[in-house]
N, C-alpha and C positions, 0 to 999 in steps of 0.2 A: 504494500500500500504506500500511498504517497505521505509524507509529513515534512514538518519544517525541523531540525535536528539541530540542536546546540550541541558546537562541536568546535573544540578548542576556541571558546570565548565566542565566538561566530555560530548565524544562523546558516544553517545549510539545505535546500529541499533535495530531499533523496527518499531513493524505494528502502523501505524497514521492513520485515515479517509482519504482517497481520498477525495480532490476538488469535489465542482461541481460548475463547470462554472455560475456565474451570469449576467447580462444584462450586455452586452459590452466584455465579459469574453470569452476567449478561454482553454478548458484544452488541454494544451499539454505532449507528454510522453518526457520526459528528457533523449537526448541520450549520449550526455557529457557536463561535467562541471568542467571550470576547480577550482583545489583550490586558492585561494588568499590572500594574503600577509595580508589582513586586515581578512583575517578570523581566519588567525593564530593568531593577535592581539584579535578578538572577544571570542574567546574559554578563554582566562582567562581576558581581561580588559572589559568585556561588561558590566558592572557595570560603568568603569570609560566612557567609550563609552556614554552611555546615557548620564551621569550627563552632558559632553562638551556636548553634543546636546542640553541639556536644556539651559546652558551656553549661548552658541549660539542662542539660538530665538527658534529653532526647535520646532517641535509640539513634545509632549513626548508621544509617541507613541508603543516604544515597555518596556516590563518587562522583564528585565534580570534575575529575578528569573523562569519564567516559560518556557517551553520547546519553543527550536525558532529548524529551519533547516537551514542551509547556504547552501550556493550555489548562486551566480549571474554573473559567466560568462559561459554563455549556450547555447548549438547548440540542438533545440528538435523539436519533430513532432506533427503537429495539429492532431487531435483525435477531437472533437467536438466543437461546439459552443453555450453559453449560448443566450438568446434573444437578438435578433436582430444584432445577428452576421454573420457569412459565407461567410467572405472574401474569405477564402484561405477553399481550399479543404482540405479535411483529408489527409493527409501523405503527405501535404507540409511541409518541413523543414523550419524552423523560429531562427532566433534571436531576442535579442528584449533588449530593456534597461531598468533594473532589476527595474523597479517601476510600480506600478497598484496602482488602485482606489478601494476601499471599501466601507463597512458602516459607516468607521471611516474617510474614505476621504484618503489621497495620503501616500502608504504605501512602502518599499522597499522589493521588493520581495529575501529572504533572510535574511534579517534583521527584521522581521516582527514575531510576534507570531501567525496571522492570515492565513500568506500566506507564504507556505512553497516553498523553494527556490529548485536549481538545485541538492540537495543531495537527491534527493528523486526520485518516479519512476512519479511521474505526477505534476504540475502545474497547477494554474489557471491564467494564464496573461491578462492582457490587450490588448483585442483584438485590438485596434488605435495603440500600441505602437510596435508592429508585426515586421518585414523586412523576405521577402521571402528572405533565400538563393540562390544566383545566379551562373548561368556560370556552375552548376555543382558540386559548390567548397565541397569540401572535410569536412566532420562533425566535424572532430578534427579540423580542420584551420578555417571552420566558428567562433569556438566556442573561438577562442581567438579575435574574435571582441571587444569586452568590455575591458581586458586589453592595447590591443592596442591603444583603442581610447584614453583611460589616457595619455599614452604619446603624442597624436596628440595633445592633448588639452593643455599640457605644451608647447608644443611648439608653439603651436598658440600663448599663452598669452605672449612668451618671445619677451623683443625689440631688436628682431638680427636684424642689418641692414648689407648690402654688406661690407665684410672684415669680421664679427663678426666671433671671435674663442667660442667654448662653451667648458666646461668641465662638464665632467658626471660624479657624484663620485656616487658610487653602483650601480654594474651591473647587479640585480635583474630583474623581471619582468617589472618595473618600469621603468627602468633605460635602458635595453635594448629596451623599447618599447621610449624611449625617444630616442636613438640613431637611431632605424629607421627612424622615423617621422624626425628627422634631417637629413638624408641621402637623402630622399623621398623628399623632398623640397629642395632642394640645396645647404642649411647652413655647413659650414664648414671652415677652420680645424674641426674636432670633437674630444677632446681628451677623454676618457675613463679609470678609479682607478677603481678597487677591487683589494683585496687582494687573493681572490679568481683564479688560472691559467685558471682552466673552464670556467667559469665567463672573463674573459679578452678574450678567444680565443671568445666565441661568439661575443663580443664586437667588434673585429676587423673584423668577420663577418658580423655582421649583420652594418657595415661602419663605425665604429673608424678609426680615421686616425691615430691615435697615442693612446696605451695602457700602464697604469701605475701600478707597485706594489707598495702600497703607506707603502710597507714595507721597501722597497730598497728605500724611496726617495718621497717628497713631490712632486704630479703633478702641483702643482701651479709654480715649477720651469720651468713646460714648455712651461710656457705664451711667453716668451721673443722669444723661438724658432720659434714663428711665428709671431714678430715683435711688442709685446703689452708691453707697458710700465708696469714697476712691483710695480714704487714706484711712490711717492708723487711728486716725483723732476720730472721726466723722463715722466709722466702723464703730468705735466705741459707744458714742454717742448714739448710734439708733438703737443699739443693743440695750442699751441705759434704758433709754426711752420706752422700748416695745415698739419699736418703729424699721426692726430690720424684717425688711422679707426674706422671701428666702434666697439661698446663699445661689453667688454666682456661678457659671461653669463656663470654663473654657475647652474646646474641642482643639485639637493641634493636631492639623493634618496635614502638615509640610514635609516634617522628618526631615529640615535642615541643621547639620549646627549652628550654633547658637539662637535659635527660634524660642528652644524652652528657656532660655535662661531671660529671651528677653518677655516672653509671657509670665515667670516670675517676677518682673521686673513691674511690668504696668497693669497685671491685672489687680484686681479690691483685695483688701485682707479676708482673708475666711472663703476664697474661691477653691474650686477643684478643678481640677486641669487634668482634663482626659486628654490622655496620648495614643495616638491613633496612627498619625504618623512615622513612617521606618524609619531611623536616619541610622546610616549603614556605617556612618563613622562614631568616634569618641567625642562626645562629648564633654563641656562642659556646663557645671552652675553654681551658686550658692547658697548652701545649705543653711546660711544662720540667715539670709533673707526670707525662706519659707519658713523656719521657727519663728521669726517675727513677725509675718504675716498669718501666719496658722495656716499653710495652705494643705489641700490635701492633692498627692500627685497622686494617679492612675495609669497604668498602662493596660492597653486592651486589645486582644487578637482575637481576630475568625468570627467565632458566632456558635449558639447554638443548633442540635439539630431541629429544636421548636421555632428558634428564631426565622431561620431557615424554612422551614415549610409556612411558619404563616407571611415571612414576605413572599413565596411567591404566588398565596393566594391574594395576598394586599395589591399585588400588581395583575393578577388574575380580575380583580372584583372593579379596578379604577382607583383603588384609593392611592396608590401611587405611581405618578404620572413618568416615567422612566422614559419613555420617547425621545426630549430631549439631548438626552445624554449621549446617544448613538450619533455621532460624526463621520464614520464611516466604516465600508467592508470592502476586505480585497480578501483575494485568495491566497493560497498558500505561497504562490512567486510572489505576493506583495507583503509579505510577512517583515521580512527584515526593511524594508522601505517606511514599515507602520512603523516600527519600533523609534524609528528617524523621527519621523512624522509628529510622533504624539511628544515630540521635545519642543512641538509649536503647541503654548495653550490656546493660542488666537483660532487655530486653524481646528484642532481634535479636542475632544474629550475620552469616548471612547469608541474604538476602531472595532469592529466582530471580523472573525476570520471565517469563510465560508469554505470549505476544501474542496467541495464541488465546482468553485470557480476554476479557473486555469491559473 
């Protein structure tokens, strides 16, 4: 079968073995997929990728020196089943949450050397971990399930209570799928930074209530405008009073350095600062500025598998309008031209890969 292959640092289209399905195992054909902001990071840090998984506990599972395929947000159609499978009929369309089980035990479909991801013309996924496409929905809008859920899942984990203002700084994939998931749920003011004017005008689409060029002007100046105390003194003060709402939250979906240090820098005292954001290098910050501000820091990855199944019936039902965000689709020869591509925010947000194309 055809795929796009990461292969020494470089995308390459080349014929791979086709899957076949093992016990529990569905192959499916991949009808889109789109690219991801962590794949753009794996094409040259997946060497540093692994070593933080080891870091982290993780099982060491994949070799960034041998050929891997990316690809894991995917709208595709069942084709067969391996033993003891046959849930779903052939040419039901599926999504699914990019992990399976092998002979090595619990692997990531796409980040795996075993098991090739959505850049390719077939898959073998885990038949348990399935969701039939519903209502009808549309293959491109299925298929940004899995980005979506990321943002649902920051916002799960943030402590917004009633009154809580958030700010979003970077209106990427990330960042826009975080501004939904706060519209979709109630939360608000929402204010929204990039530097980027395309990037902002979606933002105020997809429910910003307030859009910032954090070139004109720091957005941390627009806390006050919806009543949050900015400093130490004026923090104390509503507290004194019974006059604080509820506490701030900052979403950081940049993953540059020095981004967090300067979100400690100008957000209110008693904020939480959801990290959401990769940043693939070392950072820095200071720690005796968040003890005096009382901040609380978060970081948060993936999503649940409930999270997950009900964004993709929130985007099944209307209630999350994802349309926007598709900027465009090439096929597997235009894979590594997208990855170029989406270094323009003016131009992309998010590209889907279709293998079917040429």
């Amino acid at each position: 079968m055809r795929a796009v292959v990461r292969r020494s640092g470089q995308l390459v289209c080349d014929e791979i073995t086709q899957p076949t399905p093992g016990p529990g195992q569905t192959l499916v054909k991949t009808l889109l997929c789109g690219i991801c902001g962590s794949d753009l990071h794996a094409l040259h840090y997946l060497d540093h990728m692994v070593e933080l998984t080891r870091k982290a506990g993780g099982r060491d599972s994949m070799d960034p020196k041998a050929d891997m395929v990316f690809g894991h947000e995917f709208c595709a159609e069942v084709i067969e089943h391996g033993q003891g499978g046959g849930r779903f009929k052939p040419g039901t369309r599926v999504v699914s949450i990019p992990m399976t089980f092998g002979p090595q035990g619990f692997e990531a479909v796409g980040y795996s050397n075993n098991f090739p991801g959505g850049f390719a013309e077939y898959m073998a996924l885990t038949e348990a971990m399935l969701l039939e496409v519903p209502n009808g929905l549309a293959t491109d809008l299925a298929a940004l399930t899995e980005p979506m859920a990321v943002g649902a899942h920051a916002v799960e984990q943030a402590d917004l209570q009633p009154g809580s203002a958030s700010l979003v700084l970077g209106c990427g994939p990330v960042g826009l799928a975080v501004i939904a998931a706060l519209k979709l749920r109630g939360h608000g003011p929402i204010i929204a930074a990039d530097f980027s004017p395309a990037r902002r005008k979606l933002a105020e689409k997809l429910g910003a209530d307030v859009v910032v060029d954090p070139a004109e002007g720091s957005p941390h100046l627009k806390w006050a405008d919806f009543g949050v105390p900015s400093t130490l003194m004026e923090h104390a003060m509503a507290r004194m009073s019974g006059q604080l709402k509820g506490r701030s939250v900052v979403f950081e979906c940049v993953g540059s350095p020095g981004v967090l240090q300067s979100v400690i820098e100008g957000c209110p005292p008693g904020s939480q600062i959801l990290v959401a954001g990769v940043c693939m290098e070392a950072d820095r910050i200071e720690p005796s500025l968040c003890i005096n501000k009382q901040l609380d820091l978060k970081f948060v990855l993936g999503y649940t598998p409930e999270e997950f199944a009900a964004t993709l019936h929130d985007i099944a039902e209307g209630r999350l309008d994802v349309a926007p965000l598709i900027t465009g689709t090439v096929g597997l020869s235009g894979v590594a031209k997208a990855f170029t591509d989406l270094k323009d925010p003016e131009a992309h947000v998010k590209i889907l890969v279709n293998p079917s194309l040429a």
